[in-house]
N, C-alpha and C positions, 0 to 999 in steps of 0.2 A: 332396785334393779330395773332396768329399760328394758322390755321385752319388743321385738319387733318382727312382725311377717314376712319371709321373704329376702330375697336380695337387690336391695334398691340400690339407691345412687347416694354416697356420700352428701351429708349434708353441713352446711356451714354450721362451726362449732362443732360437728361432731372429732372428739380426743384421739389422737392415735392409738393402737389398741395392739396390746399381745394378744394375738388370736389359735386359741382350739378347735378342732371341729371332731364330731363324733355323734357316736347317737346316745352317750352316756344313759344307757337304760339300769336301774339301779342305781346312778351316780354312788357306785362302791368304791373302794379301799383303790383299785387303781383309776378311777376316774378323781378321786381324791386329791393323788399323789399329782396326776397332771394337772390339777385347777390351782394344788398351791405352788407348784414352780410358776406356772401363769404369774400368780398375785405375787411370784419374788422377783419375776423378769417385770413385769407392769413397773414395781417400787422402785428397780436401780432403771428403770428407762425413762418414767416419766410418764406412764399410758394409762388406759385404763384397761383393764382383763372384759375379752368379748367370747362368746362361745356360739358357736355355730353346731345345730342338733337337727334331727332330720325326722318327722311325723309324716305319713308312719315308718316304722323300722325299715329300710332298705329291700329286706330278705322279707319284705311281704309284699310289693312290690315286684323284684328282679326272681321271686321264686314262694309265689303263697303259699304250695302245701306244707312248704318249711318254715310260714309265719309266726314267729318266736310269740308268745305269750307276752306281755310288758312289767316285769318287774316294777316298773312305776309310770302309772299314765304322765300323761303331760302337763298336766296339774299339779301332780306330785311331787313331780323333776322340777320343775318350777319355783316348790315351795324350799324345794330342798338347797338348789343352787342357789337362791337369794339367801338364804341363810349363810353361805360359807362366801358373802359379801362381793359376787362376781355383778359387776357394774355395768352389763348387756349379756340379753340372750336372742339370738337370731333364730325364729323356727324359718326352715324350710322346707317345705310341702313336697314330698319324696314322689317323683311319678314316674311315669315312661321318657318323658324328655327329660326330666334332670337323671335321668341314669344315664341317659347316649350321651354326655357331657363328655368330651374328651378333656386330658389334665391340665391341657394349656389354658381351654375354653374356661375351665372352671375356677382355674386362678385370675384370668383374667378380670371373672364378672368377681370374685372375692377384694378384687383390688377397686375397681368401681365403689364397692360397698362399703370397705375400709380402708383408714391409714397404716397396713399391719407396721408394726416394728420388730416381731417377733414372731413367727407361726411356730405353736408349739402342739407335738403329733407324740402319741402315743409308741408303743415297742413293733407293733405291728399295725401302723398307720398305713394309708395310698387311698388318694379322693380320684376322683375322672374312670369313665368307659374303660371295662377289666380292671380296675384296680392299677391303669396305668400310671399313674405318680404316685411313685414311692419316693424316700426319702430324697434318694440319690437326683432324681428330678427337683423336687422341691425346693432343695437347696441349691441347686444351679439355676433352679427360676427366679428363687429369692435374691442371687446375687446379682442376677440381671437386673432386681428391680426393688431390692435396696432395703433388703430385708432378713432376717438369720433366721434359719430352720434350728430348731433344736429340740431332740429327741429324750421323752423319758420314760427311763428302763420299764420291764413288767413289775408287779408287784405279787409276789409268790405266795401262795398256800397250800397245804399239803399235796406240795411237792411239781406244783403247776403256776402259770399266770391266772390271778386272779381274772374271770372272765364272769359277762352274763349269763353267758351258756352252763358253767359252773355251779351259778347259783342257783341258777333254773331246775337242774338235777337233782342239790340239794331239798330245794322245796318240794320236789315231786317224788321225794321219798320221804317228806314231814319231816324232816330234819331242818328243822327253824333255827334251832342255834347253832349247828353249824353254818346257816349260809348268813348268819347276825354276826359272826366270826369273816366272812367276807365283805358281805357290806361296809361292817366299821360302826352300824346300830341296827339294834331289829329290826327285821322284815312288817313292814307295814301295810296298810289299805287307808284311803280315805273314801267316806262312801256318808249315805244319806240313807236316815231308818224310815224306810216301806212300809208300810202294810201285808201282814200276811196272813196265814190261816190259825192264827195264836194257839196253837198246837201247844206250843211251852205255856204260855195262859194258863190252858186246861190241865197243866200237869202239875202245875204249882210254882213254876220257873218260866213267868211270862218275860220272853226273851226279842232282844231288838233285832228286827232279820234287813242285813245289811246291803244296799244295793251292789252289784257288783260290775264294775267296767266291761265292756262288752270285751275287751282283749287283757282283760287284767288275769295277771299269773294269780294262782293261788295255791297253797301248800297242799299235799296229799289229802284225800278227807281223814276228819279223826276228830278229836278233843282238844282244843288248845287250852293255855293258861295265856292270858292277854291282858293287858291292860288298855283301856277304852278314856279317851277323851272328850268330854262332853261338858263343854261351854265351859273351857281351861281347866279344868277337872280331872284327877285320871282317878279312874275305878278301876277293880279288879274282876275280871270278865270269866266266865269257862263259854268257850264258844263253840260250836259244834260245825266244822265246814264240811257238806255231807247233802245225803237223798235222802235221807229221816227213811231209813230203807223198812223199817218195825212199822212204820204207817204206809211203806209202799210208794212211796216219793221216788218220783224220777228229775228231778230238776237240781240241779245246785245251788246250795243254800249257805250262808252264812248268818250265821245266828249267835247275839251274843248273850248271856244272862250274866248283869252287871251286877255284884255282891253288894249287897246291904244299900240297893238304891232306890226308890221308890218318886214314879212321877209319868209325864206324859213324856214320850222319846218322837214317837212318831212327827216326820220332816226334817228332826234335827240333822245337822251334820258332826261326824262323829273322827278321830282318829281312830283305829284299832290296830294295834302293836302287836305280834304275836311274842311269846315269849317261849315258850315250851308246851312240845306235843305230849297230851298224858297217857293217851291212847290212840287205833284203829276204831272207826267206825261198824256198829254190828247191829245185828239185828237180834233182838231180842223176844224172846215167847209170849209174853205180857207187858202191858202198859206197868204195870207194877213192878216188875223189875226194872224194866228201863226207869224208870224212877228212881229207885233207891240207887243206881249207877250214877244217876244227875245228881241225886244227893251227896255218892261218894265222890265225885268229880269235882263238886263246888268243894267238898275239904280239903280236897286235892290243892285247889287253885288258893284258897285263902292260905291252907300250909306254905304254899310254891313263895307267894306275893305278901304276902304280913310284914314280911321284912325286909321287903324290896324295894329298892329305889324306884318311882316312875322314870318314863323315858326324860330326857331335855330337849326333843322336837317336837 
C-alpha cells in the first residue's frame, strides 16, 4: 500500500482511483462495508481503491474539549487498511486552514491530487467549511467533472449505525466484546514494553507494562483476558488496565502477565488483543490477597483461552 503526506499534485503514472475520505478511526464493520464497495467499483472501473483520512481527528481541532480518544492510532489504521489490500492511503494534516476549506475549494485541490472515477462517501458523509457538501453537492460537482458520487448505507447494531462514538462507549464501560462485535475483530493496542516499577516481579507475576499512545482509547480499568503477540507468537495474557490502586498508583497502566512465558520482553514490540473483561479493578487489604486474586485471574484467563483461537491480525 502507497502511503502518502498531504494533498499534492497528480503525478505521471499515478492509476485513476475510486476515492474514500473519512477519518476511519477503528476502521470498523461500517468503515468495512465502505472500503469493499471501493475495491468492487475500483474492479468493474479499472482503478485503483485510494483513501483519504485526517491526523488528527477533526473534532480535536474544530472543538478539543470534545477530542475523541483514537480507537487506533495511525499506525494501526495503517496496518489495518493495508491488510484489507486498499492500494493508497493519503494522510492529511487536520488544522485551522484545512477546516475553513469551503466544498468547492476542497474538491477542487482532491482533483489536483487524483484521477477520481468514483468518490465513494459513507450514510452521513459532507467534507468542506460546516459540513457544506453533502451528497447532493458532490454529485452535481462530480457531474461537472466527470465523475459518480455514490453512497453507502449505515451498517446497524443494536438498533443504531454502527459508529466510533459507539464503540468508544462500549470500551468505557469494559465491554470489549461487545465493541469486538462492532469492529468486525477484537479491540486492540499496539505498543512497546517499558520499563517499570516490577511490582508484578515482586509478586510472582512479573508482568510486561505496555506503553500507551498519548491519545490512545483504552477500555474501562479491570482485568482483561488477552491474547499478546510477541515475535508472531500469540500468548495468552491476564492484563490489568488500572492505577495498581492497593499500591496507591495514580498513573495509568497497562500491564500484561503472558501464561507460561518465560524471557526478556523489555523494548519488544507487542500486539495485545483484548478478549474479555473478568473483572473491576479494586483495591485490596493485603498484598497477599491481591495475590491469590492474580492467581485466580490467571485460571480465569487460561480456562477463558485453552481453547481459543488466536486472533488472524
Amino acid at each position: 500500500m502507497r502511503v502518502d503526506s498531504g494533498l499534492g499534485r497528480r503525478q505521471d503514472g499515478d492509476a485513476p482511483v475510486v476515492l474514500t475520505i473519512g477519518s476511519f478511526d477503528g476502521v470498523h464493520r461500517g468503515h468495512t462495508a465502505l472500503l469493499d464497495a471501493a475495491g468492487g467499483a475500483a474492479r468493474e472501473s479499472g482503478a485503483e481503491t485510494a483513501l483519504l483520512t485526517f491526523d488528527p481527528h477533526p473534532r480535536c481541532v474544530l472543538d478539543p474539549p470534545r477530542c475523541p480518544r483514537s480507537l487506533t492510532t495511525l499506525a494501526e489504521k495503517r496496518s489495518l487498511l493495508a491488510a484489507r489490500s486498499l492500494d493508497r492511503m493519503v494522510v492529511l494534516a487536520f488544522n485551522r486552514e484545512v477546516s475553513g476549506w469551503g466544498a468547492e475549494q476542497f474538491c477542487d485541490l482532491l482533483l489536483e491530487a487524483f484521477d477520481i472515477r468514483v468518490l465513494l462517501v459513507g450514510h452521513d458523509f459532507a467534507l468542506g467549511h460546516k459540513r457544506q457538501g453533502g451528497v447532493a453537492f458532490l454529485r452535481e460537482y462530480g457531474r461537472r467533472h466527470g465523475f459518480e458520487v455514490e453512497q453507502v448505507g449505515a451498517v446497524t447494531a443494536r438498533e443504531e449505525a454502527v459508529s466510533s462514538s459507539l464503540i468508544r462507549s462500549l470500551l468505557g464501560e469494559g465491554d470489549v466484546s461487545g465493541a469486538a462485535q462492532l469492529l468486525g475483530r477484537p479491540f486492540f493496542m499496539d505498543a512497546t514494553v517499558e520499563h517499570g516499577e516490577e511490582v508484578g516481579r515482586h509478586l510472582g507475576f512479573p508482568t510486561a507494562n505496555l506503553s500507551i499512545a498519548a491519545d490512545k482509547c483504552l477500555p474501562a480499568p479491570g482485568v482483561y483476558a488477552m491474547w499478546v503477540r510477541v515475535d508472531g507468537a500469540w500468548h495468552a495474557a491476564a492484563t490489568n488496565v488500572g492505577y495498581r490502586p492497593t499500591f496507591g498508583g495514580d498513573r495509568l497502566t497497562v500491564e500484561a502477565y503472558l501464561l507460561d512465558f518465560s524471557g526478556d520482553l523489555y523494548d519488544r514490540e507487542m500486539r495485545a488483543v483484548f478478549v474479555e473483561r473478568l473483572r473491576e479493578e479494586r483495591v485490596y487489604p493485603s498484598v497477599d490477597e491481591l495475590v491469590t486474586q492474580i492467581g485466580s485471574d490467571v485460571a480465569d484467563v487460561r480456562s477463558l483461552l485453552d481453547a481459543a483461537v488466536p486472533p488472524a491480525f
